[in-house]
C-alpha positions in Angstrom: 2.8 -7.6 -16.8 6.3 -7.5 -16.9 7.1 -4.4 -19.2 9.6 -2.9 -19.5 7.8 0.4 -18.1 6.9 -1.4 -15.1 10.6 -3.1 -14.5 12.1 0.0 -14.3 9.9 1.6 -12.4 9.9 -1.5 -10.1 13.7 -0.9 -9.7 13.6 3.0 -8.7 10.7 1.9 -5.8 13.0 -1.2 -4.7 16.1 1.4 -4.6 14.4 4.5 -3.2 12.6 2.3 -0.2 15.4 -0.1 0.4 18.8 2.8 -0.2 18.2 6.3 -0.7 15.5 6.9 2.2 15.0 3.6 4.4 16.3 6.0 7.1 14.0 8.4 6.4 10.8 6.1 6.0 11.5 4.3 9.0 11.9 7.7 10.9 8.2 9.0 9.1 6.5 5.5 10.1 7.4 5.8 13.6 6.8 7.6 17.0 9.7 9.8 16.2 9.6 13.8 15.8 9.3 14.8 12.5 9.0 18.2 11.0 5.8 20.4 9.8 5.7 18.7 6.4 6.4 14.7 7.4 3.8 15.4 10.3 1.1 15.8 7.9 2.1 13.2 5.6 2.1 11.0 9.1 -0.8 11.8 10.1 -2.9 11.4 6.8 -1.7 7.8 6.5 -2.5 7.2 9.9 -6.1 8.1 8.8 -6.1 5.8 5.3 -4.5 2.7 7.8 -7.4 2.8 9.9 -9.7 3.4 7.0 -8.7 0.4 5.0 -8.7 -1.4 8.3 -12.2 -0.7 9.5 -12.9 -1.7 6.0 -12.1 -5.1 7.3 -13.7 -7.3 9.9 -13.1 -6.3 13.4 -12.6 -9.9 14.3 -10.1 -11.1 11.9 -9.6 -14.6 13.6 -9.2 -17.9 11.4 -8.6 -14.9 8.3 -5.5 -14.4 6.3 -4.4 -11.1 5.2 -2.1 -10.2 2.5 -0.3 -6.7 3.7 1.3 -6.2 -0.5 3.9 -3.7 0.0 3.9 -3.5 4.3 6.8 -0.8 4.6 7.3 -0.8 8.3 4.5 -2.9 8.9 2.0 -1.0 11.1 -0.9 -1.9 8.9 -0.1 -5.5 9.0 0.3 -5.1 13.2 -2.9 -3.8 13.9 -4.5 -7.0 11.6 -2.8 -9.8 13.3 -3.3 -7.8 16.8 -7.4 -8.8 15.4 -6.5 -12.6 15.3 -5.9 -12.7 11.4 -2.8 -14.7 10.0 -0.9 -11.8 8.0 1.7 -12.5 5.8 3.5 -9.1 5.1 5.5 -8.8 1.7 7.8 -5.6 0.6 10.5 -4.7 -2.2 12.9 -3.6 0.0 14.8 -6.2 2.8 15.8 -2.3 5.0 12.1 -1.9 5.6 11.0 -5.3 6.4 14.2 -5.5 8.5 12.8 -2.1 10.6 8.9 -4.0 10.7 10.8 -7.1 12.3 12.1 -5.1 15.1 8.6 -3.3 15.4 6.7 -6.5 16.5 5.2 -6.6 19.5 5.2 -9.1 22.2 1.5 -9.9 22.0 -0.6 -10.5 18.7 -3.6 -10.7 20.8 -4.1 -14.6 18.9 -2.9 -13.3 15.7 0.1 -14.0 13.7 2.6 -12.0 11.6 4.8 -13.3 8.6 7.2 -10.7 7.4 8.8 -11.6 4.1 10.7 -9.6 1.2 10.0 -10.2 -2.5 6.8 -9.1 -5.2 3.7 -9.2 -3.6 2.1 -11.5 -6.2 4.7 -14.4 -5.8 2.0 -17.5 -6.1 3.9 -18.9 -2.9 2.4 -16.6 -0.5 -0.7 -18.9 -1.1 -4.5 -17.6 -1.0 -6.2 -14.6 1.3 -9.5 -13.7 2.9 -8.3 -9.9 2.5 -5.6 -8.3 0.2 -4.4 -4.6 0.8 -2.5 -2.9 -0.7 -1.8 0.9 1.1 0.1 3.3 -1.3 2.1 0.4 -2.5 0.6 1.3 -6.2 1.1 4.9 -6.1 4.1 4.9 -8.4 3.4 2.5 -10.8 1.9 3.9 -14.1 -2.0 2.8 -14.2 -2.4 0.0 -16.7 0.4 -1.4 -14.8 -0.8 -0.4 -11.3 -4.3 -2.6 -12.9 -2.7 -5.4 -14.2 -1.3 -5.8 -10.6 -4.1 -5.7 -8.9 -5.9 -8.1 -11.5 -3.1 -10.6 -10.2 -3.9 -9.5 -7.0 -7.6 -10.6 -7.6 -7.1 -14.4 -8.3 -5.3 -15.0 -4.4 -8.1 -13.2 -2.9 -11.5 -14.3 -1.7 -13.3 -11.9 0.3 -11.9 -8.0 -1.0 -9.0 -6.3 -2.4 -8.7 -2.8 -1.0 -5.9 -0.2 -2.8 -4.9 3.0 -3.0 -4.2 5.9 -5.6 -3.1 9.2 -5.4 -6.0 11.1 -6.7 -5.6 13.7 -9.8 -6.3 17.3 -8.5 -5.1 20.7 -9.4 -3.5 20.5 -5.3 -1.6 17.5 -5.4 0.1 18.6 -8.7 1.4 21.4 -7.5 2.4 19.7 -3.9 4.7 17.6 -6.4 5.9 20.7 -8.0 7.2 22.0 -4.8 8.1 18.3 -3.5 11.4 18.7 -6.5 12.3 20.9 -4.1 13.7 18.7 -1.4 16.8 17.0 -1.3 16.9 14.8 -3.7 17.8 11.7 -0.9 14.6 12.2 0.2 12.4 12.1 -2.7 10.0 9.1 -3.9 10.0 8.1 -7.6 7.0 10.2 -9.2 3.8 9.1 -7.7 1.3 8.6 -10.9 -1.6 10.8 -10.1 -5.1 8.7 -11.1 -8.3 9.9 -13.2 -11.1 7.9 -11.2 -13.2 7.5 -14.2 -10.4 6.6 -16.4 -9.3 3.7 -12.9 -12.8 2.7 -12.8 -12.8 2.1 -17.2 -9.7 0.0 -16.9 -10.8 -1.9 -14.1 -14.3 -2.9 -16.4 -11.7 -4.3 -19.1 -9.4 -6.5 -17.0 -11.0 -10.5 -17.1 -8.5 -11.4 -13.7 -11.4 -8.6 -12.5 -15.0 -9.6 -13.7 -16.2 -11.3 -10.5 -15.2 -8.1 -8.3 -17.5 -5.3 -7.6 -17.0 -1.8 -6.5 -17.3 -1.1 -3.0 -16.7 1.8 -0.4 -14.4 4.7 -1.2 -12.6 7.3 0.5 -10.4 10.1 0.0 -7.7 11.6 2.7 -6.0 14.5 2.3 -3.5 15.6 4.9 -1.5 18.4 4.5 0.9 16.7 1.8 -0.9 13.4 1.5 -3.5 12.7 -0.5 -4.6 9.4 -1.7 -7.9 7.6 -2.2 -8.8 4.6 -0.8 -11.1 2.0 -3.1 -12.5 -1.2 -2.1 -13.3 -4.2 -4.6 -15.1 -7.2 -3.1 -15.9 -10.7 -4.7 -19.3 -11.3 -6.1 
């Protein structure tokens, strides 16, 4: 896994998320006003959260959820506020220092485990559910696979992802995304071929006891990404 492809790229998400736009991210994943643009990018993963969450049990009690690349942790909130034991893992020591503050008072019986490093480190243990929200996005696609392969082996129940779907729209909504200042740009978000996902996902061995499950695709304004769901046979 560890090309050298995927190391740099690695090291642009770690600096972008953690340096050049914490500020900015922890600003887009809150209750704070935003412009016309950011709204639309809010409010779209609003929409895949609670997609990938409804995708879930709605009692998550005596469950343990991996939240593999948590941001600002709002995903990883809502699980443990169902009773599941979340352990919440990110690149970037900014963001996971914003989701700390963000915790509320009462998990509702649920617990929350906030931690920075890869979200495959073999400490983290073994999961009931394993998501992974636009955490893949910029990560070329053998790569992104390989990942989630590893991903596969700590999970028992499913494995629900993200990819940023390839259409004629969101290619040119990258075009016009060089436009802004460069502090507030991502690394290039690797658009996906479904067919071409789906082929590589066949091939991988870490894979073979998974099948395809539900699937859906958001598009807000300047977000668009596809939601997949793999669960265990």
């Amino acid at each position: 896994m560890a090309t050298l492809t995927y190391k740099q790229r690695r090291s642009e998400v770690e600096h972008y998320f953690d340096r050049t736009a914490a500020e900015t991210w922890s600003r887009l994943t809150s209750n704070a006003p935003v412009g016309r643009i950011r709204q639309t990018v809010r409010a779209g993963r609003e929409q895949m959260r609670n997609t990938l969450l409804d995708w879930m049990p709605q009692d998550l009690s005596g469950r343990r959820v991996l939240d593999a690349g948590c941001g600002t942790g709002a995903l990883a909130v809502e699980a443990a506020r169902r009773g599941a034991e979340v352990v919440a893992v990110d690149l970037s020591p900014t963001l996971i220092g914003h989701a700390r503050e963000r915790i509320p008072h009462d998990l509702c019986g649920g617990s929350l485990d906030f931690r920075v490093g890869d979200m495959w480190d073999p400490e983290l243990g073994h999961f009931d559910h394993v998501v992974c929200m636009d955490s893949l996005i910029h990560y070329d696609t053998r790569d992104a696979v390989r990942m989630l392969s590893g991903l596969a082996g700590i999970a028992s129940s499913s494995l629900l992802f993200t990819f940023a779907p390839h259409t004629r729209m969101l290619a040119v909504m990258h075009s016009v995304g060089r436009w802004f200042p460069r502090s507030d740009r991502a690394p290039a978000i690797e658009p996906v071929v479904e067919q071409k996902l789906w082929r590589l996902l066949a091939t991988e061995s870490g894979l073979a006891m998974w099948k395809r499950g539900r699937n859906q695709r958001i598009s807000s304004g300047f977000y668009t990404s596809q939601g997949f769901e793999l669960t265990r046979l």
